[in-house]
C-alpha positions as CSV (number, residue, x, y, z in Angstrom):
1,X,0.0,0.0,0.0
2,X,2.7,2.3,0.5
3,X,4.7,1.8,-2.5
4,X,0.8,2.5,-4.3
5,X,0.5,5.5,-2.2
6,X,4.0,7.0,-3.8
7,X,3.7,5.8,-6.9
8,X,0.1,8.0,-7.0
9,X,1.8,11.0,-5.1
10,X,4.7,10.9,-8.4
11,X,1.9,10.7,-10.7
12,X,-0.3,13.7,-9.5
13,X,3.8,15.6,-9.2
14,X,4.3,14.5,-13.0
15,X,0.7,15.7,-14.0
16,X,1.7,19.1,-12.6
17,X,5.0,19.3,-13.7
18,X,3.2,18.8,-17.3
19,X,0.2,21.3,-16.9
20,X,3.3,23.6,-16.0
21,X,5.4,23.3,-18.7
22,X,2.4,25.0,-21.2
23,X,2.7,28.4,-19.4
24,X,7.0,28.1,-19.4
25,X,7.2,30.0,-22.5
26,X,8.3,33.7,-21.4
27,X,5.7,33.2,-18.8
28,X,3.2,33.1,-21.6
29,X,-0.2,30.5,-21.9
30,X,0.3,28.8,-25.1
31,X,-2.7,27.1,-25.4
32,X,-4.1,31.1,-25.2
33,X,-2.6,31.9,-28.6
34,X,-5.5,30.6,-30.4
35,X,-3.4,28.3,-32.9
36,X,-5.4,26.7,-34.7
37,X,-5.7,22.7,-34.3
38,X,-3.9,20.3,-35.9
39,X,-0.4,22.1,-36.0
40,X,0.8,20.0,-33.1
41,X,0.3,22.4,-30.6
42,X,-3.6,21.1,-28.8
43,X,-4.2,18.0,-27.2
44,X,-6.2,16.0,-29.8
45,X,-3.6,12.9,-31.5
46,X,-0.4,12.4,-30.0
47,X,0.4,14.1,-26.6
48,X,3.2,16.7,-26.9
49,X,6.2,17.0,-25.1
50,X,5.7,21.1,-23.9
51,X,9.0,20.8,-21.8
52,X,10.4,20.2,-25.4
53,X,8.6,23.7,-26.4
54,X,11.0,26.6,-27.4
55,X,8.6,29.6,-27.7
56,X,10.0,32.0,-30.6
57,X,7.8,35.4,-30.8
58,X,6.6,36.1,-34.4
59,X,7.8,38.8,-36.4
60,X,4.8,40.8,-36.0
61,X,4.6,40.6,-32.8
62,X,5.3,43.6,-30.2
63,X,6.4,42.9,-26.3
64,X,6.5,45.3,-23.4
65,X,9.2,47.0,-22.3
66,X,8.3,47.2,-19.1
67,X,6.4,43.3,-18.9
68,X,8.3,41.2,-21.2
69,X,5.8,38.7,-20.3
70,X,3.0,41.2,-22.4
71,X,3.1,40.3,-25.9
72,X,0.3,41.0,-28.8
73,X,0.1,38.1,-31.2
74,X,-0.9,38.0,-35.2
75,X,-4.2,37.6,-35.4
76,X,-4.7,33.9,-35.4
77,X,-8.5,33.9,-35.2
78,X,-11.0,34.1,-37.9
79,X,-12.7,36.5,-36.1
80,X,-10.9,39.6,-35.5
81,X,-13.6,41.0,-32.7
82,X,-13.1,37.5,-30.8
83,X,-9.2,39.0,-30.0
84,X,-8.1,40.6,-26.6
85,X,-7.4,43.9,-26.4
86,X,-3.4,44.5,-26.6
87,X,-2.2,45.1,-23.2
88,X,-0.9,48.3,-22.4
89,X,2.5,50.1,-22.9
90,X,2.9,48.0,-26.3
91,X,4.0,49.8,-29.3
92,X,1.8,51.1,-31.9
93,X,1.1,48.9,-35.2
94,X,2.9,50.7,-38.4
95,X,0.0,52.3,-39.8
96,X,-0.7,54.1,-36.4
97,X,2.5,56.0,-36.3
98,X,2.7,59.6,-37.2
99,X,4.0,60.9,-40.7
100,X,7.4,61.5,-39.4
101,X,7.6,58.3,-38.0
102,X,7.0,56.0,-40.8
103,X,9.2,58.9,-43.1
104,X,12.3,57.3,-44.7
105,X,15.0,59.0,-45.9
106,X,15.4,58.2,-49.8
107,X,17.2,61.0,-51.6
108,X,18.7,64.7,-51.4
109,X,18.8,67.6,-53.8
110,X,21.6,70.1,-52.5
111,X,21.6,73.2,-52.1
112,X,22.5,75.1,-55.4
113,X,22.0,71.8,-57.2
114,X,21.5,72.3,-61.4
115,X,18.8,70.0,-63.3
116,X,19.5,70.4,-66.6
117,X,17.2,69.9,-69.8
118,X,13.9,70.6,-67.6
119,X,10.7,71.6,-69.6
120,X,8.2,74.0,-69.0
121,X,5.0,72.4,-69.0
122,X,3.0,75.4,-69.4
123,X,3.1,78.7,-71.4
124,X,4.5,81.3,-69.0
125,X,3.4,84.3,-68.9
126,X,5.2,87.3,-67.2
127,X,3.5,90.2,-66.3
128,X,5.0,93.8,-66.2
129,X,5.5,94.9,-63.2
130,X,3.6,98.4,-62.3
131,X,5.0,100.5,-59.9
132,X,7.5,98.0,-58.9
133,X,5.3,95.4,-58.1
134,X,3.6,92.5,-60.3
135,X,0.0,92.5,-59.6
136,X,-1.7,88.8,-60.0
137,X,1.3,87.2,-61.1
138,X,0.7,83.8,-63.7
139,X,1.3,80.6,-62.3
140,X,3.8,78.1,-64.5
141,X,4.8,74.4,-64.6
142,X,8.3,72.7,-65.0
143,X,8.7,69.2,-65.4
144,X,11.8,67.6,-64.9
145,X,12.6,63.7,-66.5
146,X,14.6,61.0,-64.1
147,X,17.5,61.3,-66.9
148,X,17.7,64.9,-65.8
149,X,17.8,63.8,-61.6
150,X,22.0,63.4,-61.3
151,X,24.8,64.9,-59.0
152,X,28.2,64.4,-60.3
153,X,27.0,61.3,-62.3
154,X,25.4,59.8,-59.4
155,X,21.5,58.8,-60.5
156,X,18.5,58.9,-58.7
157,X,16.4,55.7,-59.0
158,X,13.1,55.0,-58.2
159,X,11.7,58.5,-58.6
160,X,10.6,58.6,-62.2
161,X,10.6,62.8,-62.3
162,X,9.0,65.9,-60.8
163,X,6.7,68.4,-61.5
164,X,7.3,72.3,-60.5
165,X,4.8,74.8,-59.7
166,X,5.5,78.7,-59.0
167,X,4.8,81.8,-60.6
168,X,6.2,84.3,-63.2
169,X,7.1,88.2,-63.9
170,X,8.1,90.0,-67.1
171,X,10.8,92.5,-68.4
172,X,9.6,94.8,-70.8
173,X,13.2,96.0,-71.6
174,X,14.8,93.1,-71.7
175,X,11.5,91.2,-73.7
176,X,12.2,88.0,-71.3
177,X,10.5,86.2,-68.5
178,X,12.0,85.3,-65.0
179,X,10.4,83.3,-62.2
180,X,10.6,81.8,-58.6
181,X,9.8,77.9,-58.0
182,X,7.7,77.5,-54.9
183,X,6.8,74.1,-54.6
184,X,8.2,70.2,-56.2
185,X,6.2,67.2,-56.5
186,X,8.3,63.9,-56.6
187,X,6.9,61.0,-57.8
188,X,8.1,57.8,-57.3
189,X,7.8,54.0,-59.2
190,X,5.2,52.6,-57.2
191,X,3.2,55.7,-57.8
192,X,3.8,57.2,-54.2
193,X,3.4,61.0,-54.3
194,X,6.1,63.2,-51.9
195,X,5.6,66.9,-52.4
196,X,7.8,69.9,-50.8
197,X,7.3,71.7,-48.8
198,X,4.1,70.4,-47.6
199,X,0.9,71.3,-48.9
200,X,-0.3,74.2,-46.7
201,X,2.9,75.6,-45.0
202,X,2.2,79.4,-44.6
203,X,4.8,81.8,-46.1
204,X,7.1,79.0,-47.9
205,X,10.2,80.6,-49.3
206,X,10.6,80.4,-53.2
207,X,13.1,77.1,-53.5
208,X,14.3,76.9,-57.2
209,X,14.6,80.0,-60.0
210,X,14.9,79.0,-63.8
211,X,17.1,80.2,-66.5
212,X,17.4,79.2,-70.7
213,X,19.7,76.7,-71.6
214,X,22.7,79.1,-71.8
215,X,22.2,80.4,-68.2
216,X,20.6,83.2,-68.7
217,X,18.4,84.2,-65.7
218,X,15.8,85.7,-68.0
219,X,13.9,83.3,-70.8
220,X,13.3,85.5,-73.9
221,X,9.7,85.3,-75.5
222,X,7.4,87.9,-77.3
223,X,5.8,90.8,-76.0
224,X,2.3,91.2,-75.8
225,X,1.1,94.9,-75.4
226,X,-2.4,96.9,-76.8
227,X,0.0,100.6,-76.2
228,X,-0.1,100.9,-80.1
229,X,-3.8,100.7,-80.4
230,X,-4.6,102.4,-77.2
231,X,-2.4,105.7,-77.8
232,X,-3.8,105.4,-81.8
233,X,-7.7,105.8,-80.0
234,X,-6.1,108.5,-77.1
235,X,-4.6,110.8,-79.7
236,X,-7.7,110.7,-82.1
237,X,-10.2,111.4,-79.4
238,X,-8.5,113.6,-77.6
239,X,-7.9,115.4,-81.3
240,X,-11.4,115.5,-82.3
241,X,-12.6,116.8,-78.8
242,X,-9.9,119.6,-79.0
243,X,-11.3,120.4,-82.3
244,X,-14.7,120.8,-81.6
245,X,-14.2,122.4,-78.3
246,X,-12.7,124.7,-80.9
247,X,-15.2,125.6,-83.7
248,X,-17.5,126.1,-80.5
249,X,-15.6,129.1,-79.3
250,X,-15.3,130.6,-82.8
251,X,-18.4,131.7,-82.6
252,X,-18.0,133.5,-79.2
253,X,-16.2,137.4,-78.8
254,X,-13.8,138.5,-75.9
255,X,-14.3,141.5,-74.6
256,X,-11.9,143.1,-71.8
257,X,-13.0,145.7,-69.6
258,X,-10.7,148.3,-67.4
259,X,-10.6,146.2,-64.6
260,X,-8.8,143.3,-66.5
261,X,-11.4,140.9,-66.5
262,X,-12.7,139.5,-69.9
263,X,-16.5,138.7,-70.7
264,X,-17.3,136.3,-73.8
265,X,-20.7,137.3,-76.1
266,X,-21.9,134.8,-78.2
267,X,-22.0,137.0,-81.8
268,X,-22.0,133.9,-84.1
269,X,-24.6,130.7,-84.5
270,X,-25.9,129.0,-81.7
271,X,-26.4,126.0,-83.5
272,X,-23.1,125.4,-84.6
273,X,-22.0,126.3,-80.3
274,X,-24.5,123.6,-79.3
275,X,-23.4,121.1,-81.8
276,X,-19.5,121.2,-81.2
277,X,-20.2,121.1,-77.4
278,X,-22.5,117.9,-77.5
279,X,-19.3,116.7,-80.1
280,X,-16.7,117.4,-77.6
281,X,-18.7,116.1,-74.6
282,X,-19.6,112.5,-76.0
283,X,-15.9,112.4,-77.3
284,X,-14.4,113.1,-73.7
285,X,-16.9,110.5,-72.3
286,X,-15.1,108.0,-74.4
287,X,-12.0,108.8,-73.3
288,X,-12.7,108.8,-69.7
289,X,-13.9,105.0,-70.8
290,X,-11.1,104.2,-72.6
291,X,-8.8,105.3,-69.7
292,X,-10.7,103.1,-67.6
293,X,-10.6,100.7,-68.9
294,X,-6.9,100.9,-70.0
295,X,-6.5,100.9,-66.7
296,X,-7.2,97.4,-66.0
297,X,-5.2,96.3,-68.9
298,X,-1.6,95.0,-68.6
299,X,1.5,94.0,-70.6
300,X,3.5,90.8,-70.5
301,X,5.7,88.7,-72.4
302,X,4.9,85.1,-73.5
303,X,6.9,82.2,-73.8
304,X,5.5,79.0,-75.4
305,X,5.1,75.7,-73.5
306,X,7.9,73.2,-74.5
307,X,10.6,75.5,-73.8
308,X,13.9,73.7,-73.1
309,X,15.3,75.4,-69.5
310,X,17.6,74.9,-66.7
311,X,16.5,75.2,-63.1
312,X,18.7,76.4,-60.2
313,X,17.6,74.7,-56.5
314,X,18.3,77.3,-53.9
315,X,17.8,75.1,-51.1
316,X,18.3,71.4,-50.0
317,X,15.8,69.4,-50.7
318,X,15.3,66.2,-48.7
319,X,13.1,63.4,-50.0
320,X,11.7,61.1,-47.6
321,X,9.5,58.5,-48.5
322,X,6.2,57.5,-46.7
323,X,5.4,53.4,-47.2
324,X,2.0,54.7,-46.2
325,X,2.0,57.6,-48.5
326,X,-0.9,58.9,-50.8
327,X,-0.5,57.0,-54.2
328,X,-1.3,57.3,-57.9
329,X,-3.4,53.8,-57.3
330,X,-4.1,52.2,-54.2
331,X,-5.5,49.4,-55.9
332,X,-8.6,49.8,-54.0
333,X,-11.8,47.2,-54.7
334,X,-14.0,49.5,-56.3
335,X,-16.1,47.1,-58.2
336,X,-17.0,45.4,-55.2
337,X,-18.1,48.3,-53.4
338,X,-20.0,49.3,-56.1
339,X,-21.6,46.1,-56.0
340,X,-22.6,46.2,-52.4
341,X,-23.9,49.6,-52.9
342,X,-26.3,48.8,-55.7
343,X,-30.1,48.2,-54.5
């Protein structure tokens, strides 16, 4: 009976020994995981050896500093709302992390950096400045090739060009058009879109000017004035006015009296005095129009879209790219949302 009694007593210290040996694994309850059966690891079939057991945390999986005991685990089960919550202090997922975070640093544009054979996009158009200042200056757009992304023969791959936005001003002596480059779009091959500075920084600092091919900081066009036909309309109005203002004082006399004043008598036809006044009245009118309106009107030089130039980078530009990043295509399932959505 005694030799019964300790062979029981080993038993029941075996069975516990056993049942102990599931939660050895960094203090961690493996049959908690939620594997799924028949991977060897529940207690259908063949009884496993857990003291053989060498937990290895997967790749996905995050631990607490603090508790390295607290570990989130891939989710194993079908059902994603069956999951515990992750226990506190563990580190975000990826996709929860902030911009700057997830940021990686790909390339660099230095400062005063020279991309050669850019194009302009658009047809830019430089106003004249008045008074020293350009009023509602055009906008413009430079695009630049991946041939045309190199520093000293090193290439740039994986970005397959950039497109240049800023805005133009015009020289009326020179006949040439100058502008500042405010902001770069950079796309890359998997269609992720990078642009600098960010869209919405307040009071951005121009980043790039432009030049022709031969480096001069002024691309020549064609002027584009309406001076010729304005002055043409100013002299003949203000002409015919003059004129008739004229013929209607013909036909008034001076007279001067001892105290030097004058006095005017009307000693010709009153008809003729009424007609050259309503002339010279509806001919000022037009001109006060024509001034108006002139006044609104501005000149500017033109240069075509196509135009082979050179653009100058002013300060470095560092391009970091963002895995979760806005795309061209994110590939999304459209059709079968549109399916769900149909009645």
């Amino acid at each position: 009976r005694g030799l019964v009694a300790r062979l029981e007593k080993r038993l029941e210290e075996l069975q516990g020994q056993e049942e102990s040996s599931q939660t050895s694994a960094n203090g961690y309850d493996i049959n908690s995981a939620g594997i799924p059966t028949g991977l060897g690891y529940d207690q259908t079939g063949s009884p496993v050896d857990y003291d053989q057991v060498v937990w290895t945390n997967p790749l996905e999986a995050t631990v607490d500093p603090t508790d390295p005991s607290k570990i989130s685990l891939p989710d194993f089960s079908l059902n994603p709302d069956e999951l515990p919550a992750p226990a506190a202090g563990i580190a975000r997922n990826a996709t929860e992390k902030s911009k700057e975070e997830r940021s990686i640093k790909a390339y660099t544009i230095p400062d005063n950096a020279t991309l050669l054979g850019s194009i302009s996009m658009t047809a830019m158009l430089g106003r004249i400045p008045v008074g020293g200042q350009v009023v509602d200056p055009y906008p413009f757009k430079i695009m630049v090739g991946p041939e045309n992304l190199s520093s000293n023969g090193i290439k740039i791959p994986g970005l397959n060009g950039i497109k240049m936005s800023g805005i133009a001003k015009g020289d009326w002596t020179l006949s040439c058009v100058s502008g500042q480059i405010e902001s770069m779009t950079f796309t890359f091959q998997d269609g992720t879109l990078v642009t600098f500075p960010e869209p919405g920084a307040s009071g951005a600092e121009p980043i790039a000017w432009f030049s022709d091919k031969y480096g001069i900081p002024c691309v020549t066009g064609k002027r584009i004035t309406n001076a010729p036909s304005y002055l043409a309309q100013r002299i003949g109005l203000t002409a015919a006015s003059s004129y008739s203002k004229a013929k209607a004082d013909a036909e008034f006399a001076t007279q001067t009296n001892a105290f030097g004043g004058s006095t005017q008598a009307l000693t010709g036809d009153p008809t003729v005095v009424a007609r050259n006044d309503a002339i010279s009245s509806g001919l000022d009118e037009v001109t006060d129009w024509l001034d108006e309106r002139q006044s609104n009107s501005f000149d500017a030089i033109y240069v075509e879209p196509g135009t082979e130039i050179v653009v100058h980078v002013t300060e470095q530009i560092a391009i970091d790219y963002d895995p979760e990043g806005r795309k061209v295509n994110h590939y999304a399932d459209l059709s079968r949302r549109s399916d769900y959505q149909l009645d």
